[in-house]
N, C-alpha and C positions, 0 to 999 in steps of 0.2 A: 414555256418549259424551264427556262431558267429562272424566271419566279418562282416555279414550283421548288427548285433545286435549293435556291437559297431563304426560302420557309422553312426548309427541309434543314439545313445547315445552322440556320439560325436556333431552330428545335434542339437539334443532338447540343449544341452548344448552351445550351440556358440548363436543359434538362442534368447535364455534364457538371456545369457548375452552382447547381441546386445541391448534387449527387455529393460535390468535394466539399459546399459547404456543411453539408448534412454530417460527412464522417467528418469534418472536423469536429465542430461542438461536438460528436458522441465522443470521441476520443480524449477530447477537452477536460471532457462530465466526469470522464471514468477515473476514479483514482490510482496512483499510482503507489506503487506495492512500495513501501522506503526499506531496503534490507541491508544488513553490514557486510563489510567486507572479512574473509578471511584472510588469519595474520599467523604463519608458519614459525613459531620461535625453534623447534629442535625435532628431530628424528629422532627417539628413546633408542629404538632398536628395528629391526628386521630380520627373523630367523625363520628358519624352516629345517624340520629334523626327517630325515631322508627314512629313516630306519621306522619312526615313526608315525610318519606320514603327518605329523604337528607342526605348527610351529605360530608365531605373532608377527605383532608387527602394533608397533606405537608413536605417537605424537604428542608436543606439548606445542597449542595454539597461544599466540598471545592474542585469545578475546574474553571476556567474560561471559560464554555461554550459561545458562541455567538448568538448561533442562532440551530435551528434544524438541525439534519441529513438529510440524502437522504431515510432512510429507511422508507417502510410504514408498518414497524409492530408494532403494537400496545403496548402500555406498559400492562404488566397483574398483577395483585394484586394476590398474592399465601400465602398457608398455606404449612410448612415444615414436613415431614413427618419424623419417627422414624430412618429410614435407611437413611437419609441428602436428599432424591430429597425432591421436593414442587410439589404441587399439583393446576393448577391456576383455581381460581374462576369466577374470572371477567377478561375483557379485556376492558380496559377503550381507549375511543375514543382520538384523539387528539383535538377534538373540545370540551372537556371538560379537558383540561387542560390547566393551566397557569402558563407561567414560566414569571421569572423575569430574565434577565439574565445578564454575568460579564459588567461591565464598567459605563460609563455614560450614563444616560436614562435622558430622559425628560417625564414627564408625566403628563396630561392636567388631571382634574373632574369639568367636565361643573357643570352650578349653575343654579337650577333652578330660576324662577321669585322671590319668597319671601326668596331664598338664597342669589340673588344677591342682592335685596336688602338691606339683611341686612350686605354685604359685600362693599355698598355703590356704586351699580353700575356694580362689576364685573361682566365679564360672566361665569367665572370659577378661580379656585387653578390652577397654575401652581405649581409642584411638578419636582427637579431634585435628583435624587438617583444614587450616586458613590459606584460602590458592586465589590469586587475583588471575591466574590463568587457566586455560580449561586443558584437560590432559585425557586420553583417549587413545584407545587399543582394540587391535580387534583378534580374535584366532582366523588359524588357519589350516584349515579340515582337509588332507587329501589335495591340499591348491597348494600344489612348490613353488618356490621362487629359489631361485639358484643366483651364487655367491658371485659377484662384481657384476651384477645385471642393473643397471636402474629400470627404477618403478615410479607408476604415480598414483597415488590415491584419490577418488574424485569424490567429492563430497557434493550432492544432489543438493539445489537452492533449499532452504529449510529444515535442512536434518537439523540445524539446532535453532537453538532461541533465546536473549540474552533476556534483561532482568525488565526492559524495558517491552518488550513482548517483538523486539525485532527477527527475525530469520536472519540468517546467513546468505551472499552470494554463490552461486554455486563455482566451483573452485579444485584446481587440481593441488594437494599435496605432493614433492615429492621424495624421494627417497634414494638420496645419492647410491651409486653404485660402491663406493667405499663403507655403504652402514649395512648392507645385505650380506649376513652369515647363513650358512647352512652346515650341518652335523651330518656328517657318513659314517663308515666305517664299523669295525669291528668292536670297538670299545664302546660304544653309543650304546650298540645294542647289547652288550656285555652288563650296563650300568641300569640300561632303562629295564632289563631282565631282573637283576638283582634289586632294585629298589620297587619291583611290583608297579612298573607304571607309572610311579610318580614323580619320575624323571623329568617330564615336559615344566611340571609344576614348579618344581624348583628352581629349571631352569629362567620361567617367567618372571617366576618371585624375586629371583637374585636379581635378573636386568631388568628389573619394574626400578627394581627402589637401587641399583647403580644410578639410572637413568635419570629419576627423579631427584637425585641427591649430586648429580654431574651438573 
């Protein structure tokens, strides 16, 4: 009987470390993904207009992104909790976000009829921008964020991709509670009345390019 036991023992044990050498070489075989890390140089801005129900919220990375990843997860806006996880609020689309990204861009703003005229003619700015870093914004639909709250932006492995064809680590952004504004009150909605709505726009336009020029 105790022959049988330790045939028995000696089996699980060979069969065991046939099993571990097995997943090692597979493990071995399989290539490993090499991806960058993410590198936070500034928070542009963080608003949200109450009356509105708008608002953004921007970055400037110090990496030389190109272009998107393969991935389709979404980026999500999170709040950090007491024990270090985050908790995510929103998951922002990519069809509301805008990146700028590394290198040389060229970029056209058509002119309307009494723009071009008083541009003598043109149909639009041509605009060329040289950025060794990647710069990136997203809106904010109906999703508040309220004034001296920090925030964190989480960026899913692969949402971007630099020149060499690497992805990104995935990586939480965050957003001091000192850079979160929010608009209330009676004048907001006095202003976004009288300008027909394009109150939001203006407001992004001006703290794009404070932001970018800070």
């Amino acid at each position: 009987m105790k022959k049988k036991i330790a045939v028995i023992v000696s089996l699980i044990l060979t069969v065991a470390c046939i099993f571990a050498i097995v997943v090692s070489a597979t493990n071995a075989a399989q290539p490993q993904i090499e991806r960058v890390n993410v590198y936070q140089h500034k928070t542009y801005y963080a608003y949200y207009n109450d009356s509105s129900c708008k608002g953004a919220v921007a970055f400037c990375l110090n990496n030389q992104f190109v272009s998107y990843g393969a991935t389709e997860e979404a980026l999500r806006l999170c709040t950090k909790n007491a024990d270090g996880t985050y908790t995510a609020l929103y998951t922002i689309d990519k069809s509301n976000v805008n990146t700028w990204f590394a290198g040389k861009k060229e970029y056209s703003v058509p002119a309307d009829a009494e723009t071009s005229s008083i541009l003598g003619g043109l149909n639009g700015i041509g605009i060329t921008l040289d950025s060794g870093k990647t710069n990136f914004g997203f809106y904010l639909n109906g999703q508040p964020i309220k004034k001296g709250t920090p925030y964190y932006v989480y960026i899913p492995a692969d949402y971007f991709v630099d020149a060499s064809g690497k992805g990104n680590t995935p990586h939480y952004l965050e957003i001091k509670a000192s850079t979160v504004n929010s608009y209330t009150g009676d004048l907001i909605e006095d202003l976004k009345n009288a300008a027909g709505g394009i109150y939001d726009s203006v407001i992004f336009a001006a703290e794009s390019i404070n932001g970018m020029l800070s």
